[in-house]
C-alpha positions as a Markdown table, in Angstrom:
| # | Residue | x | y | z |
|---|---|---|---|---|
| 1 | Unk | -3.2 | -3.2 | 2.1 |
| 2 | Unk | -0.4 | -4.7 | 0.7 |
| 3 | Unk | 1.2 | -1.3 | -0.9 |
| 4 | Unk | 1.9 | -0.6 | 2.6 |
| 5 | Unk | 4.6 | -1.0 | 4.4 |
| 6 | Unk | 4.3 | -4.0 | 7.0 |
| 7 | Unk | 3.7 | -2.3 | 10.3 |
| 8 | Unk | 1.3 | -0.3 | 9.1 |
| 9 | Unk | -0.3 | -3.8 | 7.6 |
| 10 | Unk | 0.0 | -5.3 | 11.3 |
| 11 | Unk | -1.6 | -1.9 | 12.7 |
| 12 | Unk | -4.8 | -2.0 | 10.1 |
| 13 | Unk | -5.3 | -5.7 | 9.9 |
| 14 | Unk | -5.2 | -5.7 | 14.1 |
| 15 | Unk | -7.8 | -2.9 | 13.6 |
| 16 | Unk | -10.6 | -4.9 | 10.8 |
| 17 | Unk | -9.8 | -8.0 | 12.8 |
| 18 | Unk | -11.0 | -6.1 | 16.6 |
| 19 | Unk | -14.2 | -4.8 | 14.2 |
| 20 | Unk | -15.1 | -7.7 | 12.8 |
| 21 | Unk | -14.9 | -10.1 | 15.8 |
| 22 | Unk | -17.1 | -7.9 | 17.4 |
| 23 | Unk | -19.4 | -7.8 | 14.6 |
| 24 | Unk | -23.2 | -9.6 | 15.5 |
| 25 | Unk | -22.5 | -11.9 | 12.1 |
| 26 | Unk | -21.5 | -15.2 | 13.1 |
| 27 | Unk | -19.3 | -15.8 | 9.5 |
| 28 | Unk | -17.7 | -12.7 | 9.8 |
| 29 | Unk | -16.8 | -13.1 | 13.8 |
| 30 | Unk | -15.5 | -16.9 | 12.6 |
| 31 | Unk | -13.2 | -15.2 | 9.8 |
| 32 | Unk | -12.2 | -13.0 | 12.0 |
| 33 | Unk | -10.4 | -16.1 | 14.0 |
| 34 | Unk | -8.9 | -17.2 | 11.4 |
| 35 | Unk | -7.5 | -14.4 | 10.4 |
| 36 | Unk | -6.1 | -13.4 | 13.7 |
| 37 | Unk | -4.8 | -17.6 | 13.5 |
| 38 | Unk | -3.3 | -16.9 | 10.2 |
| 39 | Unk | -1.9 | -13.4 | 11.4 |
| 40 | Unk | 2.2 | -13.6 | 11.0 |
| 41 | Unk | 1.9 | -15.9 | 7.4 |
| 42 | Unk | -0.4 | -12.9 | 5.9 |
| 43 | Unk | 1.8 | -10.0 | 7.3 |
| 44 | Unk | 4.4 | -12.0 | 6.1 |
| 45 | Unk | 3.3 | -12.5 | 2.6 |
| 46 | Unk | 2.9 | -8.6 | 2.5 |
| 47 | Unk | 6.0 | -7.6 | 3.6 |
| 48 | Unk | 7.7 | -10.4 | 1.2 |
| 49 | Unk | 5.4 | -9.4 | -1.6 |
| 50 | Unk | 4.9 | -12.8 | -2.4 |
| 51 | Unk | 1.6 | -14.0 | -4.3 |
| 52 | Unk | 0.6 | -17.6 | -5.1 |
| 53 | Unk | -0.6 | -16.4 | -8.9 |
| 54 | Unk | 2.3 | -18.9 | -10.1 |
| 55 | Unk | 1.5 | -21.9 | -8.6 |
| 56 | Unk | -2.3 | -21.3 | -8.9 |
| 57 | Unk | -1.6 | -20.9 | -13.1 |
| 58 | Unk | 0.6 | -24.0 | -13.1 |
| 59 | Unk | -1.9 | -26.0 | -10.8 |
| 60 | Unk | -4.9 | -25.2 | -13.4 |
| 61 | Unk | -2.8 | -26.1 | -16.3 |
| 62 | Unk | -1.6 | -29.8 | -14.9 |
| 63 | Unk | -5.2 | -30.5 | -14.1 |
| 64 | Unk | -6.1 | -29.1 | -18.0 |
| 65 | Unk | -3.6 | -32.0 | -19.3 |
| 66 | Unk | -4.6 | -34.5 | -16.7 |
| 67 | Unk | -8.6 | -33.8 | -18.7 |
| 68 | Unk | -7.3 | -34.2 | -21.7 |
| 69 | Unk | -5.7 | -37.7 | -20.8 |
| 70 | Unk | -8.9 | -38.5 | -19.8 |
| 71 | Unk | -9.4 | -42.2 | -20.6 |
| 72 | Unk | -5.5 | -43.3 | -20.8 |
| 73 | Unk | -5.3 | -47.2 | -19.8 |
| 74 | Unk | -1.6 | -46.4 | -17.3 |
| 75 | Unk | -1.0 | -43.6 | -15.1 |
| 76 | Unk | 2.3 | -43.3 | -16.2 |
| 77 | Unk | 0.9 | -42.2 | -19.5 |
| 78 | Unk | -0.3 | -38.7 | -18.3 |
| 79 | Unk | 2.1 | -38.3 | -16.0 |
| 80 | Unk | 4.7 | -38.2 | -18.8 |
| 81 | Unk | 1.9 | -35.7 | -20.4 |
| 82 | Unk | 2.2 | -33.2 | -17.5 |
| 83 | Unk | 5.9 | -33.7 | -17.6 |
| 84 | Unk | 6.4 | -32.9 | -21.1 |
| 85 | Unk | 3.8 | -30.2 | -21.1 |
| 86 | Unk | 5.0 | -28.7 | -18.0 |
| 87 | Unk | 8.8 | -29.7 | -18.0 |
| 88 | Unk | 10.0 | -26.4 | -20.0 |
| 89 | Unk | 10.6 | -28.5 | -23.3 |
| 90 | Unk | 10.2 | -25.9 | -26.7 |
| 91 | Unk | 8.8 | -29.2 | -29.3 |
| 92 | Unk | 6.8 | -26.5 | -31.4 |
| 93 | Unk | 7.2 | -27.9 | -35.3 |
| 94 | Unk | 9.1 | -26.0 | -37.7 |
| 95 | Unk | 7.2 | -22.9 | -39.0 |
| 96 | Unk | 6.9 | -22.4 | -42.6 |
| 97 | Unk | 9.5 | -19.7 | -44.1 |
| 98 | Unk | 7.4 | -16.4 | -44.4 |
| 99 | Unk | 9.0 | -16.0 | -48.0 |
| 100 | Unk | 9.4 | -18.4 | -50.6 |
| 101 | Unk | 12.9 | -19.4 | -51.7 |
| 102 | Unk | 14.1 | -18.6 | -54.8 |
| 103 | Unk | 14.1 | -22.3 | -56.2 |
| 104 | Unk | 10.9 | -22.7 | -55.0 |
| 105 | Unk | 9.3 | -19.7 | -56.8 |
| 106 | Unk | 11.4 | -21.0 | -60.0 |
| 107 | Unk | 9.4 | -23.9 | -59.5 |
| 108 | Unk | 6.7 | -22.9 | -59.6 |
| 109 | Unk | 6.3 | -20.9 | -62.5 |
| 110 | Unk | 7.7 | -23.8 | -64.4 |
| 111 | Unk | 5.0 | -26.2 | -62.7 |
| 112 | Unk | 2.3 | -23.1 | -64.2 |
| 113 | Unk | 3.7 | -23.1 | -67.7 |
| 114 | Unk | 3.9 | -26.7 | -68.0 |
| 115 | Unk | 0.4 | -26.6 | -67.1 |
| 116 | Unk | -1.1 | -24.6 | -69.7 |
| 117 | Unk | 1.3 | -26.1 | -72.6 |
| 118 | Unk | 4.0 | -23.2 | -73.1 |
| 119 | Unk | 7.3 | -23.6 | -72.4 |
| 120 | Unk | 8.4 | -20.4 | -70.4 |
| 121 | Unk | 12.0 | -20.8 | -70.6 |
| 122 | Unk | 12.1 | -16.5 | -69.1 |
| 123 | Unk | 11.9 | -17.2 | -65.3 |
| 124 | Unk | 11.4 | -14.3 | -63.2 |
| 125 | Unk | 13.1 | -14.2 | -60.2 |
């Protein structure tokens, strides 16, 4: 339904709601009021295109955090958790260079010669 346009959402949910209120299945006749309740939000959300995907995946990862504080002695404690987590802060520690510096391969090699009792004084580069 919702890759239709809206009309033609109002014309097909009118239609399952008619069927399914006169269906002999008491759930399906009490959805079928609540849908016909709820009628102008859902055609609304399909001619929007709007979807609560957002809020459900920021929901489920304040309540992951609030877990993991599990056993704090103040409640201002996790809530400065889920703000930090959640408040759009990048605090990721510095990554390791992917290649060594040249120093630090000189270094090295020294630190490897000294080890085994030669003097390399030819440092490759």
């Amino acid at each position: 339904m919702p890759k239709r346009p809206a009309d033609q959402a109002g014309t097909e949910l009118d239609r399952r709601v008619f069927r399914a209120s006169h269906s002999r299945i008491p759930e399906i006749v009490e959805l079928a009021r609540k849908i016909r309740r709820h009628g102008p939000d859902i055609l609304g959300t399909i001619e929007l295109g709007c979807s609560n995907a957002r809020l459900e995946a920021s929901d489920n990862r304040i309540k992951a955090t609030i877990r993991m504080a599990y056993g704090f002695h103040h409640a201002n404690n996790p809530i400065a958790l889920v703000m930090l987590r959640r408040g759009g802060l990048d605090i990721r520690p510095p990554q390791p260079r992917t290649q060594p510096t040249k120093t630090a391969e000189a270094s090295y090699v020294l630190d490897i010669s000294a080890q085994r009792g030669r003097c390399n004084r030819s440092i490759t580069v």
